[in-house]
LUMGU-660496 format. One record per residue: residue number from 0; residue in three letters; chain; x, y, z of N, C-alpha, C in turn. Coordinates in Angstrom, 2 decimals. Example, Ala and Ser with C-alpha at 12.3 -4.5 7.8 and 13.67 -1.06 7.14 Angstrom:
% residues 2
  pos  code  unit     n.xx     n.yy     n.zz    ca.xx    ca.yy    ca.zz     c.xx     c.yy     c.zz
    0   ALA     A    13.19    -5.69     7.80    12.30    -4.50     7.80    13.20    -3.30     7.80
    1   SER     A    12.85    -2.25     7.08    13.67    -1.06     7.14    12.90     0.03     7.87
***
This chain:
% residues 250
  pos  code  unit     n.xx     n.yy     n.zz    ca.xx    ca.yy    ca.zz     c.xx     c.yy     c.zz
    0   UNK     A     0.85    -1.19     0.00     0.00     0.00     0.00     0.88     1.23     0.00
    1   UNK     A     0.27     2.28    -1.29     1.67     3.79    -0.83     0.94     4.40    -0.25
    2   UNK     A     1.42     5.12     0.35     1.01     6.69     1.36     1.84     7.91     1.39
    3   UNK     A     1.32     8.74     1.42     2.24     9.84     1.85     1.20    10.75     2.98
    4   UNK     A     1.73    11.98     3.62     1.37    12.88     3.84     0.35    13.78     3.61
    5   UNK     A    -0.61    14.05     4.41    -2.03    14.80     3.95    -2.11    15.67     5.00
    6   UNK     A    -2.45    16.72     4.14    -2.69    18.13     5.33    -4.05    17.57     5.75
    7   UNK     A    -4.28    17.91     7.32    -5.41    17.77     7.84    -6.50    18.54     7.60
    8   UNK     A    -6.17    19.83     6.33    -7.48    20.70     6.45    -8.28    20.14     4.99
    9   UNK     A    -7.05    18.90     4.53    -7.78    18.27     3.19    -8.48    17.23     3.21
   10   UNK     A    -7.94    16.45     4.67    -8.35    14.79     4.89    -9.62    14.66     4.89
   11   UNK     A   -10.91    15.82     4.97   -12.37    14.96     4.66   -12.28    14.99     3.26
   12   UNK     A   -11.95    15.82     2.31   -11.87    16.36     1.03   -11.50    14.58     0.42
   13   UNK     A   -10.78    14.44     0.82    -9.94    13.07     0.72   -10.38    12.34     0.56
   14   UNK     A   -10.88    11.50     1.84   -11.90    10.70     1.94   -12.72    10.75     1.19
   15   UNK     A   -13.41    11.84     1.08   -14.91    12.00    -0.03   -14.50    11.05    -1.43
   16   UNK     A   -13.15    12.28    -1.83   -12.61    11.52    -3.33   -12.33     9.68    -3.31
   17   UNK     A   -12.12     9.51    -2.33   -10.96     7.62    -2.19   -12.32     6.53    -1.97
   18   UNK     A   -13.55     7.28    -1.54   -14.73     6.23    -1.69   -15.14     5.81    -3.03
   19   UNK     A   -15.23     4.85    -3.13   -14.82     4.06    -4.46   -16.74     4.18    -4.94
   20   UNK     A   -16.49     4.52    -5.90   -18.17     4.50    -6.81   -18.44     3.08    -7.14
   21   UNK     A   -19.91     2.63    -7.23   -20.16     1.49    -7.28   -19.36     1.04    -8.85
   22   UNK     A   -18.92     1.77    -9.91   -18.47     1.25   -11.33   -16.74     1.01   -10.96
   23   UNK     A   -16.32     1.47    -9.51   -14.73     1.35    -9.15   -14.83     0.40    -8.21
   24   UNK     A   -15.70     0.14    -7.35   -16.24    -0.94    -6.32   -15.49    -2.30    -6.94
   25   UNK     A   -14.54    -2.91    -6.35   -14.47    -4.29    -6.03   -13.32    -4.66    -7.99
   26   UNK     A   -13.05    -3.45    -8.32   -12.35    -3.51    -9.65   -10.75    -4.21    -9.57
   27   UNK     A   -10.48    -4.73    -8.12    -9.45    -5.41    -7.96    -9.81    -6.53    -7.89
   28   UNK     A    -9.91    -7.21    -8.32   -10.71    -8.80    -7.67    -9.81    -9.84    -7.00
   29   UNK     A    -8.38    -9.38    -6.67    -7.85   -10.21    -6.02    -7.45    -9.76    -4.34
   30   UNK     A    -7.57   -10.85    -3.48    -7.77   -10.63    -2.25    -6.74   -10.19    -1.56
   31   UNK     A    -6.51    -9.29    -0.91    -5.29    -8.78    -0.17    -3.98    -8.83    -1.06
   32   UNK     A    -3.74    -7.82    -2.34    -3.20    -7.48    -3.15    -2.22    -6.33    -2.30
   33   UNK     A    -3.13    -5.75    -1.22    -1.73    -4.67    -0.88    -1.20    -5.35     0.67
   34   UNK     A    -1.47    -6.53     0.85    -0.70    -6.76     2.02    -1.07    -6.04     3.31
   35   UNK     A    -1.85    -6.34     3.40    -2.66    -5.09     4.51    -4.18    -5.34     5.34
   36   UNK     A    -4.23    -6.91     4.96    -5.11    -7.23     5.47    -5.18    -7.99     7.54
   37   UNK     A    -6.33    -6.80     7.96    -5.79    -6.55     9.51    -5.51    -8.00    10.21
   38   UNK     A    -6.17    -9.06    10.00    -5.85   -10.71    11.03    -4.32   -10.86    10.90
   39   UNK     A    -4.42   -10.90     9.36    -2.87   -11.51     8.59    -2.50   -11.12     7.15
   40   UNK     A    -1.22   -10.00     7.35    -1.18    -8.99     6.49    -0.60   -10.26     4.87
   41   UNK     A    -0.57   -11.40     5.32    -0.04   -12.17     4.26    -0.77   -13.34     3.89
   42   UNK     A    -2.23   -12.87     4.40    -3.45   -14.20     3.93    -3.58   -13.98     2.07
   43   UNK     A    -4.04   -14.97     2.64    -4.34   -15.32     0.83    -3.23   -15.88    -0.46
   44   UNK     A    -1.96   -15.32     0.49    -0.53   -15.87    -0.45     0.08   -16.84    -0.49
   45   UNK     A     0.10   -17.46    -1.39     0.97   -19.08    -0.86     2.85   -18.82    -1.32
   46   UNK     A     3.33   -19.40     0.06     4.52   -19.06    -0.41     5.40   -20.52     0.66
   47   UNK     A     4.24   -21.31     0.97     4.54   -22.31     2.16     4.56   -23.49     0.74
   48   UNK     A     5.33   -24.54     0.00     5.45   -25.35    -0.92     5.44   -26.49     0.03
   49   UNK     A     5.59   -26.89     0.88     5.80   -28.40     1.07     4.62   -29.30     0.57
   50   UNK     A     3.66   -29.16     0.58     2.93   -29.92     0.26     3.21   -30.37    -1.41
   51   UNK     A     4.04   -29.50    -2.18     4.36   -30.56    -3.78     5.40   -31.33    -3.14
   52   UNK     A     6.00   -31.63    -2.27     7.04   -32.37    -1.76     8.21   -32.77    -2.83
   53   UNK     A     8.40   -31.33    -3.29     9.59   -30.97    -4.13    11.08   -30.74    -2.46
   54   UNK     A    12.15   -31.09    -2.84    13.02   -30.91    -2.44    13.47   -29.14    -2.55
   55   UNK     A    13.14   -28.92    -3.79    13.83   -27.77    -4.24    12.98   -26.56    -3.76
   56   UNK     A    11.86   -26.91    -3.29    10.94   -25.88    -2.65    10.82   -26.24    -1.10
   57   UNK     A    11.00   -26.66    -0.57    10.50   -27.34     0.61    10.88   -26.22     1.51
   58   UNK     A    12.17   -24.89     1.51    12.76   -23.63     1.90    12.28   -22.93     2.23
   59   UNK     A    11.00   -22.73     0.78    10.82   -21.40     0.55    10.49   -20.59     1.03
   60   UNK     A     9.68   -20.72     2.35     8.41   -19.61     3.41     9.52   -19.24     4.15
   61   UNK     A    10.90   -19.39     4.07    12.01   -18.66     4.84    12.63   -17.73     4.37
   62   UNK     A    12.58   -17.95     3.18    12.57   -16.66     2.49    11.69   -15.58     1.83
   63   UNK     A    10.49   -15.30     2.26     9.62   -14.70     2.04     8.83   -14.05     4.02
   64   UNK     A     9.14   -12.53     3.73     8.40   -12.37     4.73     7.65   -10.75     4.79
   65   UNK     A     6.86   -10.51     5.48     6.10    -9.40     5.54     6.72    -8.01     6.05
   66   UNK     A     6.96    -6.64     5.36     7.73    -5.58     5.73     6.20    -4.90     6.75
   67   UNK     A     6.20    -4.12     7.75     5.02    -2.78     7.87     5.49    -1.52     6.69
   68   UNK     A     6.56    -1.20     7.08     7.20    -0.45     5.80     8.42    -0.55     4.72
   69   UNK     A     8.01    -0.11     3.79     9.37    -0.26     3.14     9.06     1.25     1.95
   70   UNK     A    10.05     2.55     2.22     9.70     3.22     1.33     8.98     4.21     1.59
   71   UNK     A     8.08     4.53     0.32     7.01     4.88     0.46     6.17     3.94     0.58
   72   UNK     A     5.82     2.58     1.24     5.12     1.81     0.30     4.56     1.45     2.33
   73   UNK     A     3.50     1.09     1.95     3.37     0.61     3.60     2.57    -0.98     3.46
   74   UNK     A     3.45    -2.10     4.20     2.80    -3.27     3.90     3.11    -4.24     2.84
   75   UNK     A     4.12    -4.34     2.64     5.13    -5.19     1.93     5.44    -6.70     1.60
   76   UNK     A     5.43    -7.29     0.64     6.11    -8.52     0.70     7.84    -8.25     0.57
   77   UNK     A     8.33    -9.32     1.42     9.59    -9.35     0.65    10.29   -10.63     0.49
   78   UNK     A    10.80   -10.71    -0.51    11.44   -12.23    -1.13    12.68   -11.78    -1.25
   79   UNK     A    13.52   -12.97     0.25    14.94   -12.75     0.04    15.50   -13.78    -0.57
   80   UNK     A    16.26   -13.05    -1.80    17.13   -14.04    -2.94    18.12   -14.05    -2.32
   81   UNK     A    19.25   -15.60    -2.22    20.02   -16.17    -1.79    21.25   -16.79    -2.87
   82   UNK     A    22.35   -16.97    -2.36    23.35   -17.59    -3.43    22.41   -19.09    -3.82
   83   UNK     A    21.75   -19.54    -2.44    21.23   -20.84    -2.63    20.08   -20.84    -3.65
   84   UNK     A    19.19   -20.40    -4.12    18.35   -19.82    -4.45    18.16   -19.18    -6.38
   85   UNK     A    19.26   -18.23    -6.36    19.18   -16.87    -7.57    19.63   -17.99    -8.39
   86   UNK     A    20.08   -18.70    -8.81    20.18   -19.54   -10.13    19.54   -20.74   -10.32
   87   UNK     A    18.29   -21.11    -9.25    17.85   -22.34    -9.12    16.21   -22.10    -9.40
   88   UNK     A    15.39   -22.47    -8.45    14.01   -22.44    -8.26    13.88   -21.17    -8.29
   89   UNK     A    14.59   -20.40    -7.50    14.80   -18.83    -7.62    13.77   -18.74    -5.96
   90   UNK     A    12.91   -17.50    -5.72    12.07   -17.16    -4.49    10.09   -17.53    -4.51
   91   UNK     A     9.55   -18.20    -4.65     8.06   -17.86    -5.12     7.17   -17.24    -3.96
   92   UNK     A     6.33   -17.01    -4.69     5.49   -16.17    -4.06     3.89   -15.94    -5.19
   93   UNK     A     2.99   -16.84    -4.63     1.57   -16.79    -5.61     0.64   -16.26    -4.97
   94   UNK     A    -0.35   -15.55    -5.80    -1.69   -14.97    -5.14    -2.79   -15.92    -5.03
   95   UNK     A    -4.12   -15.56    -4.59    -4.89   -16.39    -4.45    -5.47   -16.32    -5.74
   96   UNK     A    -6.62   -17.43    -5.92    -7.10   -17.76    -7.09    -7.72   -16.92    -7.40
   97   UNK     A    -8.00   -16.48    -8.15    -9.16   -15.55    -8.96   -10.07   -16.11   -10.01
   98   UNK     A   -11.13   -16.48    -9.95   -12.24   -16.82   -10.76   -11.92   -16.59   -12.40
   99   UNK     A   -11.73   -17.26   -13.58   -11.38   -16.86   -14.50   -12.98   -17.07   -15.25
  100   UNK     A   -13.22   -16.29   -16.22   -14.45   -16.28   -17.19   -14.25   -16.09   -18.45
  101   UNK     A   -13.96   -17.10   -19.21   -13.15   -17.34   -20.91   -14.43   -16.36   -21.92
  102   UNK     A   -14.11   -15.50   -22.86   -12.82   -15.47   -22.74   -12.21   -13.80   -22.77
  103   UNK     A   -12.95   -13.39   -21.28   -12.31   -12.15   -21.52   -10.92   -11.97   -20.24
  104   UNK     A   -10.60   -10.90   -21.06    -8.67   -10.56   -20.24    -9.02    -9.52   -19.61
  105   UNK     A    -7.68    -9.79   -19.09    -7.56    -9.10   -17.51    -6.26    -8.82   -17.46
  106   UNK     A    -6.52    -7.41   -16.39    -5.00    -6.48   -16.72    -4.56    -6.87   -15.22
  107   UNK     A    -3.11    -7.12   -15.56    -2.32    -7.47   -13.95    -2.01    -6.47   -13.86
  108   UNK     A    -1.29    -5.77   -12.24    -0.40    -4.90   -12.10     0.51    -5.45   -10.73
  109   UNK     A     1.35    -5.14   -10.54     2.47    -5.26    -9.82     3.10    -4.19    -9.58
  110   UNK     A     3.39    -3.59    -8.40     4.09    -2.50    -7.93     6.02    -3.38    -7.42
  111   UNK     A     6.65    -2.68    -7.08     7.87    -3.45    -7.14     9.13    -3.19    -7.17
  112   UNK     A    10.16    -3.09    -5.96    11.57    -2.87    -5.87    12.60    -3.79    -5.52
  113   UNK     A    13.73    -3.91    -6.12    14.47    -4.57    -6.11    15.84    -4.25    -5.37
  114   UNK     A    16.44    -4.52    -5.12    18.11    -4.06    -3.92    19.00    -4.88    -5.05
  115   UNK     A    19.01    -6.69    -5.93    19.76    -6.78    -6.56    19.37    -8.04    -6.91
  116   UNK     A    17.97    -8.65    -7.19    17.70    -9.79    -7.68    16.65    -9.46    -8.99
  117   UNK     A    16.43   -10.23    -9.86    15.27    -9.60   -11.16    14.51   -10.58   -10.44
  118   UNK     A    13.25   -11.13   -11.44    12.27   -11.54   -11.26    11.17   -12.17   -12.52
  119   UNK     A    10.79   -13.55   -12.54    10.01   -13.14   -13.15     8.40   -13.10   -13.25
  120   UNK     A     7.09   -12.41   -13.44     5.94   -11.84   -12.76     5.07   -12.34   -13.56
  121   UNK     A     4.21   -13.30   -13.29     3.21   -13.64   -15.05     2.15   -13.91   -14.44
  122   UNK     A     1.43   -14.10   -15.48    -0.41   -14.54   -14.90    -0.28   -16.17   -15.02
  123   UNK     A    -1.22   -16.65   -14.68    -0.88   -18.40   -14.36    -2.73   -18.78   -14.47
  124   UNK     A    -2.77   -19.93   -15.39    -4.22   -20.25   -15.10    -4.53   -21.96   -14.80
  125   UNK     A    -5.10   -21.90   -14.07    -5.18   -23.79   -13.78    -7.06   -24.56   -13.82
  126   UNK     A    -7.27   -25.05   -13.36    -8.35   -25.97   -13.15    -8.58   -26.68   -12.00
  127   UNK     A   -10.24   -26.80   -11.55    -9.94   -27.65   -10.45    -9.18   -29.49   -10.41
  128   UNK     A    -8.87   -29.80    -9.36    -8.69   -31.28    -9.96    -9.66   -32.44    -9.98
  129   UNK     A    -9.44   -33.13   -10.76   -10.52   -34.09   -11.52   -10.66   -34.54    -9.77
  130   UNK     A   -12.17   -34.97    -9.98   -12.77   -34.99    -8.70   -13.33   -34.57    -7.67
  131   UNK     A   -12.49   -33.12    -7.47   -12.58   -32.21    -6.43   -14.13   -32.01    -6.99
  132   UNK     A   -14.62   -31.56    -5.67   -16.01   -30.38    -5.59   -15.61   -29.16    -5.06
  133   UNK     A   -16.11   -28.61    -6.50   -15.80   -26.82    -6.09   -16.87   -26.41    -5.16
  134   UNK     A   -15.91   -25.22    -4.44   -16.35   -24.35    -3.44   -16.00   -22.95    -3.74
  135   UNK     A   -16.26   -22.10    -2.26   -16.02   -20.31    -3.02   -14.78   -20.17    -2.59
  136   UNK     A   -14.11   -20.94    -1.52   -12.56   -20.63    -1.25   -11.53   -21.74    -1.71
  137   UNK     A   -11.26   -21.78    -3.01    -9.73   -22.91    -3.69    -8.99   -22.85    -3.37
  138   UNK     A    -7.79   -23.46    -2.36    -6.61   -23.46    -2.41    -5.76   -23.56    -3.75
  139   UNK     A    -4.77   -23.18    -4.12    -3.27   -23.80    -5.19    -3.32   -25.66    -4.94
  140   UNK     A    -3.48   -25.55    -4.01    -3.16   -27.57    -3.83    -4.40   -28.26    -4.02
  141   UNK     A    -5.87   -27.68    -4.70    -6.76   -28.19    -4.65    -7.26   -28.24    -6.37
  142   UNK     A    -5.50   -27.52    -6.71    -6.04   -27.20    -8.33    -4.97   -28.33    -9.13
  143   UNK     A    -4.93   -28.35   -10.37    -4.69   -29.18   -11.39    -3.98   -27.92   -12.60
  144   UNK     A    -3.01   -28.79   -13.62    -1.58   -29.51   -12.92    -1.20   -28.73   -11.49
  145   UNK     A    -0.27   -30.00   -11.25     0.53   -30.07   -10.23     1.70   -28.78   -10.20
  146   UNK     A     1.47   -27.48    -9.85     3.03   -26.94    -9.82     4.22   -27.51    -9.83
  147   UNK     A     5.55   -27.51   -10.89     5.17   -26.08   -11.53     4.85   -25.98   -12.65
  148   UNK     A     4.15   -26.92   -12.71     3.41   -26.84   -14.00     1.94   -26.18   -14.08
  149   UNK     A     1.69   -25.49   -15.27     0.55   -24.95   -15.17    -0.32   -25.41   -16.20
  150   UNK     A    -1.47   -24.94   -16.23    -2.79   -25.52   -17.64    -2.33   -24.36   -18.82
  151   UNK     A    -2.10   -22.99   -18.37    -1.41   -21.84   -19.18    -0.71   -21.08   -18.35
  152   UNK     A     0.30   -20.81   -19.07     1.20   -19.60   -18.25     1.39   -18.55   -19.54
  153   UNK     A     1.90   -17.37   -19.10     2.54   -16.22   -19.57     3.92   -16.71   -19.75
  154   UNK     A     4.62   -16.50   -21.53     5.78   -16.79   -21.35     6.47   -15.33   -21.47
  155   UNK     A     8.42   -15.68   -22.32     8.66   -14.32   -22.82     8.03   -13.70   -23.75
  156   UNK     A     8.10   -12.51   -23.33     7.47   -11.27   -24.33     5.87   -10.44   -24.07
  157   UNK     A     5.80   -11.87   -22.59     4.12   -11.20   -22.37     4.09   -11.42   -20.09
  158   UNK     A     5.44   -11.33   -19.85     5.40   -10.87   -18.06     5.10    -9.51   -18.13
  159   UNK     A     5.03    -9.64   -16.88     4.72    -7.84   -16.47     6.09    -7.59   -15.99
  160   UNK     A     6.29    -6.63   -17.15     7.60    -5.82   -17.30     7.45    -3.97   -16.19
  161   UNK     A     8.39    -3.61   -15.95     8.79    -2.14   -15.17     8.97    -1.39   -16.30
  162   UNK     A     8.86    -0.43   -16.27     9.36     0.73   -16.92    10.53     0.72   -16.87
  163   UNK     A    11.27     0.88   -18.83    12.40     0.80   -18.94    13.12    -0.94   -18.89
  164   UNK     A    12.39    -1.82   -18.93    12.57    -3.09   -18.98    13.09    -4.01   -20.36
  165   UNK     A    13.98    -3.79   -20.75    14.12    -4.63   -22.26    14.79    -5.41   -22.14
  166   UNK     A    14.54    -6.84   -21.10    14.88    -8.32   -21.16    13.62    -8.93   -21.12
  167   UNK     A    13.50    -9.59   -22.40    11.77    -9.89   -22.94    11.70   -11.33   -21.71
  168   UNK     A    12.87   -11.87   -21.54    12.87   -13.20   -20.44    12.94   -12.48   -18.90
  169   UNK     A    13.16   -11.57   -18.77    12.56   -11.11   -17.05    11.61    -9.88   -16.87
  170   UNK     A    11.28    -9.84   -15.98    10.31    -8.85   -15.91    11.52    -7.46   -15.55
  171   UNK     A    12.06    -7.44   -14.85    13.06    -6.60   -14.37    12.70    -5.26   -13.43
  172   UNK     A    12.57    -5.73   -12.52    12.35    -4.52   -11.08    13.18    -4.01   -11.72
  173   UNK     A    12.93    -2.69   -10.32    13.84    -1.25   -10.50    14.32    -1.18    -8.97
  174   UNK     A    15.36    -0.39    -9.02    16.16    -0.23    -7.49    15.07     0.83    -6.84
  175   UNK     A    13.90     1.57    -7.81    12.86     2.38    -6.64    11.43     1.76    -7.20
  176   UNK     A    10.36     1.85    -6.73     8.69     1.30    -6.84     8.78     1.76    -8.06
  177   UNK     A     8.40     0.80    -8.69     8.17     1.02   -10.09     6.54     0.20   -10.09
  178   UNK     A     6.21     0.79   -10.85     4.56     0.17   -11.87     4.87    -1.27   -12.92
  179   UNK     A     4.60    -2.09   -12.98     4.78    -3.11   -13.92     3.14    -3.47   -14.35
  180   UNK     A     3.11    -3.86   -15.66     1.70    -4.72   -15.66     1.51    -5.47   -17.11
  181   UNK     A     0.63    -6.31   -17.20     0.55    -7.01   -18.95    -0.74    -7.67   -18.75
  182   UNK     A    -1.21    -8.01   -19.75    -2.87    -8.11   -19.86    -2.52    -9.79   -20.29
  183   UNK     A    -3.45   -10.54   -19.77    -3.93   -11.79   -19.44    -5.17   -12.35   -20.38
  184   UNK     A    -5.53   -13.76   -21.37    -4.70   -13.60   -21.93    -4.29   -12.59   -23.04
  185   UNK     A    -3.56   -13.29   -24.29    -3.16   -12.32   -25.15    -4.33   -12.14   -25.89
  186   UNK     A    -4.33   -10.84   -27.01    -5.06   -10.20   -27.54    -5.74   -11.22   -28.58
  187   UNK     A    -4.87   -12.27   -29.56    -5.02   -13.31   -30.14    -4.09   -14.65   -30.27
  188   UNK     A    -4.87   -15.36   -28.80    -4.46   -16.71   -28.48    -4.19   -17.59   -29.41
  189   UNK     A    -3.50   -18.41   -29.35    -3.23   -19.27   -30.39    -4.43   -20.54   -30.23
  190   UNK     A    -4.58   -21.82   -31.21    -5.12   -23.03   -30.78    -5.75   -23.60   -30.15
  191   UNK     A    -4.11   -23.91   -29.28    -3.84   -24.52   -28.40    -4.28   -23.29   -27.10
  192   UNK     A    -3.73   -22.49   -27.05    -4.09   -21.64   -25.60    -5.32   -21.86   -25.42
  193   UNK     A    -6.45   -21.19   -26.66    -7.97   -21.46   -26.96    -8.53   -22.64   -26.34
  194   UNK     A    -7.63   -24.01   -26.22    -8.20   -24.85   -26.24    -7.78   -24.65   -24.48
  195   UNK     A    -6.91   -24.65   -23.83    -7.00   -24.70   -22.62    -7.31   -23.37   -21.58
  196   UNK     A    -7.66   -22.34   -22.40    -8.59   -21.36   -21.73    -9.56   -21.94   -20.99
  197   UNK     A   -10.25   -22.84   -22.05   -11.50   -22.74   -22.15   -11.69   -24.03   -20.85
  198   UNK     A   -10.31   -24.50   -20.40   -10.24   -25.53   -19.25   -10.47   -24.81   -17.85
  199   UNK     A    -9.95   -23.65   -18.33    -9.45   -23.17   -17.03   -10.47   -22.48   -16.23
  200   UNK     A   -10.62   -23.14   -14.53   -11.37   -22.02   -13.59   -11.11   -21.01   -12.90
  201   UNK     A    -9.37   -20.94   -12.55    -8.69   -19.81   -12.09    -7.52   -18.93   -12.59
  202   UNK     A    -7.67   -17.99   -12.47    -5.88   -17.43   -12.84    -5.69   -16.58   -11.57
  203   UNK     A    -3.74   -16.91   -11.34    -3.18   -16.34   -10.15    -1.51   -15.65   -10.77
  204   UNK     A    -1.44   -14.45    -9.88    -0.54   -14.00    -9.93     0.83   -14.94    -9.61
  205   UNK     A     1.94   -15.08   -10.21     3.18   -15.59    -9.87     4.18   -15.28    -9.72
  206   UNK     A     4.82   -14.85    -8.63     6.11   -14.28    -8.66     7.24   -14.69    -8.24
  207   UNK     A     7.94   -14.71    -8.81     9.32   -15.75    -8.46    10.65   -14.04    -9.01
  208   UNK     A    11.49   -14.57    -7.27    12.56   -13.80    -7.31    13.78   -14.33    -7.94
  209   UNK     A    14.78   -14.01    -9.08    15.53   -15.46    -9.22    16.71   -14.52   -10.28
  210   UNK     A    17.52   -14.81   -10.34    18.65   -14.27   -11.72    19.08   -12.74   -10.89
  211   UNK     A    19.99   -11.93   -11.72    20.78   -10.74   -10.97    21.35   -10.90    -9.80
  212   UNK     A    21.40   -10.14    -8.67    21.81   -10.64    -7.98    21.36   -10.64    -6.62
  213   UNK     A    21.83   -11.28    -5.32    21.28   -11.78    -4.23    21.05   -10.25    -3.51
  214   UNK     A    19.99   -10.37    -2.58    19.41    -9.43    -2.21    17.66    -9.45    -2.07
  215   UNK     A    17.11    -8.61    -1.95    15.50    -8.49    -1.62    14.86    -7.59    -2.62
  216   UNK     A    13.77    -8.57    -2.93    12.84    -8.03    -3.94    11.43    -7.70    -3.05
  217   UNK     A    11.20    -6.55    -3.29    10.22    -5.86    -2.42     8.75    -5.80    -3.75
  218   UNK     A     7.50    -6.61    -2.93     6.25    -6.16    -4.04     4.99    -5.51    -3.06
  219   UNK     A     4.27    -5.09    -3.97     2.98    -4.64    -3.25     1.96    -4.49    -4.14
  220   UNK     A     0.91    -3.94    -3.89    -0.21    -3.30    -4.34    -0.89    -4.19    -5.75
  221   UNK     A    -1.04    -6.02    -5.52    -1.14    -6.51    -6.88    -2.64    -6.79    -7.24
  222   UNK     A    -3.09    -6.37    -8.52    -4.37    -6.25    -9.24    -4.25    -7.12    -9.88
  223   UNK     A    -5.48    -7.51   -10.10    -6.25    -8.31   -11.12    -7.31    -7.78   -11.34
  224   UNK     A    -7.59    -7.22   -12.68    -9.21    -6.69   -13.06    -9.37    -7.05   -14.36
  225   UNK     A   -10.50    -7.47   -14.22   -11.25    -7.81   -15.31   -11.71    -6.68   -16.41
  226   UNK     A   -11.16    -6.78   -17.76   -11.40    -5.96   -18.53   -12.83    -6.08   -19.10
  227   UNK     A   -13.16    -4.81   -19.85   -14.67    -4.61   -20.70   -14.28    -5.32   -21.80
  228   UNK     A   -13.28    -6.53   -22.38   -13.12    -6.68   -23.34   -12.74    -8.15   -23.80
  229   UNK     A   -12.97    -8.88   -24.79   -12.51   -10.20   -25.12   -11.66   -10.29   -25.91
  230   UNK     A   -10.72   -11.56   -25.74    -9.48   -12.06   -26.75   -10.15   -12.41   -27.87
  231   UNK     A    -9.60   -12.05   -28.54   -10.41   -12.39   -30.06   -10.10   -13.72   -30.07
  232   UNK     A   -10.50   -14.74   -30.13   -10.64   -16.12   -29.98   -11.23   -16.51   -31.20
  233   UNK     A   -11.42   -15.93   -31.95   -12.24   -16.48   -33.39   -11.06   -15.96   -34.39
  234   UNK     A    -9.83   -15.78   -33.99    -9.22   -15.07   -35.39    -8.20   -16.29   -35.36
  235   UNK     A    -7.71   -17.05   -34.83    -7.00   -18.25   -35.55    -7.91   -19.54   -36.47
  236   UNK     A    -8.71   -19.85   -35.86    -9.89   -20.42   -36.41   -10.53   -20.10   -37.83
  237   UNK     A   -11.14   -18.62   -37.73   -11.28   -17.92   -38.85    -9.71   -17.58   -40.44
  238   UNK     A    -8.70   -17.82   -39.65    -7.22   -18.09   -40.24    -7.19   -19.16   -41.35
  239   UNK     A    -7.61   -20.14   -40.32    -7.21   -21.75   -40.25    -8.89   -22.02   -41.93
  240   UNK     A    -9.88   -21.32   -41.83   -10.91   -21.79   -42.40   -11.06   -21.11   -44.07
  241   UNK     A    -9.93   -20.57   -44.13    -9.28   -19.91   -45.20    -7.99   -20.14   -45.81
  242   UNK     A    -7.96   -21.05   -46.34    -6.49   -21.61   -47.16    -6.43   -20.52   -48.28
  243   UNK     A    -5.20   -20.34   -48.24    -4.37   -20.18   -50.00    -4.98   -20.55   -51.06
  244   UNK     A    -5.86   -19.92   -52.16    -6.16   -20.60   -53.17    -4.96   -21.41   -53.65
  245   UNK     A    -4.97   -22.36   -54.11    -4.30   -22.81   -55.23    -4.32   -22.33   -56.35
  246   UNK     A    -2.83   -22.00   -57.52    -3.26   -21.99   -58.83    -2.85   -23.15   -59.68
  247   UNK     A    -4.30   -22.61   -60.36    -4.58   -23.91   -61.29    -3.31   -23.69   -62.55
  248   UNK     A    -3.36   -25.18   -62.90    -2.26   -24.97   -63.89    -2.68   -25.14   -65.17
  249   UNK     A    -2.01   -24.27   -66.29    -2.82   -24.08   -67.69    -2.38   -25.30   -68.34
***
């Protein structure tokens, strides 16, 4: 969450403006995005792996922990990258599920500072697992594939990049809060994506600290909103239903 300073002869003025209109109401749809939620400022995040009973994750909730401040920023994650760590699995850190509805996209954002590790930041979409009975609260361990594998991911050329970012394979923090964001899925999916959109019941934020160098990657303030708009999903299809004439031969 950022903050700064407010004269007290503005703070009702304030308030008036920051009450959210019913068309701004609830336009984040992911749950405790700024870390700031009063029980447990780090509900909703999975960053505890043992349960894939990977070796290479089994660490990880030791390196991930909650700032009150950092910055301007109040309410912080932070993922400390390690020699053990920056060239391997790297740091994770996932949001909670978010309801996906095929086939319209959705804009991520990520706020985000770095001291000397990159990162990389993508949208992630899965399914429940065969069997399960859905409910309104999904865990990550109640979904299908198995991390770290996903049903779709964001590769290069489509993370949520920082300003000033031109390594299409990392997202690349900045040494101060920078804005990052990329729209979920792409504008025109291929096939195959098409075909496992249309699987999918959730998409979650993913963030993994990993490459540059060791040090703490600081995030906050992360969105998920649902756009007024759909992936054109009919333009590979419509591609595909139109061959090349042939020419005939005289």
């Amino acid at each position: 969450m950022r903050f700064s300073a407010i004269p007290l002869w503005g703070l009702v003025f304030f308030c008036f403006l920051a009450m959210p209109s019913p068309s701004q109401a609830g336009s984040n749809l992911l749950f405790n995005g700024s870390f700031d939620y009063t029980n447990n400022p780090m509900a909703g995040w999975q960053y505890d792996f043992t349960w894939l009973g990977n070796g290479l994750f089994i660490g990880n909730s030791s390196y991930v922990s909650w700032l009150e401040k950092e910055g301007t920023h109040k309410g912080v994650a932070k993922l400390s990258v390690t020699d053990a760590t920056i060239l391997h699995q790297g740091v994770w850190l996932d949001s909670k599920l978010v309801p996906y509805e095929y086939p319209y996209q959705y804009k991520i954002t990520v706020w985000a500072r770095t001291t000397g590790p990159d990162a990389r930041i993508f949208t992630c979409a899965v399914m429940w697992q065969s069997g399960r009975t859905p409910h309104p609260d999904p865990d990550l361990s109640e979904t299908a594939p198995k991390p770290p594998n996903r049903l779709i991911q964001q590769g290069s050329g489509h993370l949520v990049y920082f300003t000033g970012g031109n390594n299409r394979d990392m997202s690349g923090p900045k040494s101060t809060w920078t804005k990052g964001e990329t729209i979920f899925p792409d504008d025109v999916p291929s096939a195959e994506e098409i075909k496992r959109l249309k699987r999918a019941d959730f998409i979650f934020v993913h963030i993994c600290g990993l490459m540059g160098s060791t040090g703490d990657l600081f995030i906050d303030d992360v969105s998920i909103e649902k756009l007024n708009q759909k992936a054109k999903v009919d333009a590979p299809a419509k591609a595909a239903a139109k061959p090349t004439p042939k020419k005939l031969s005289k």
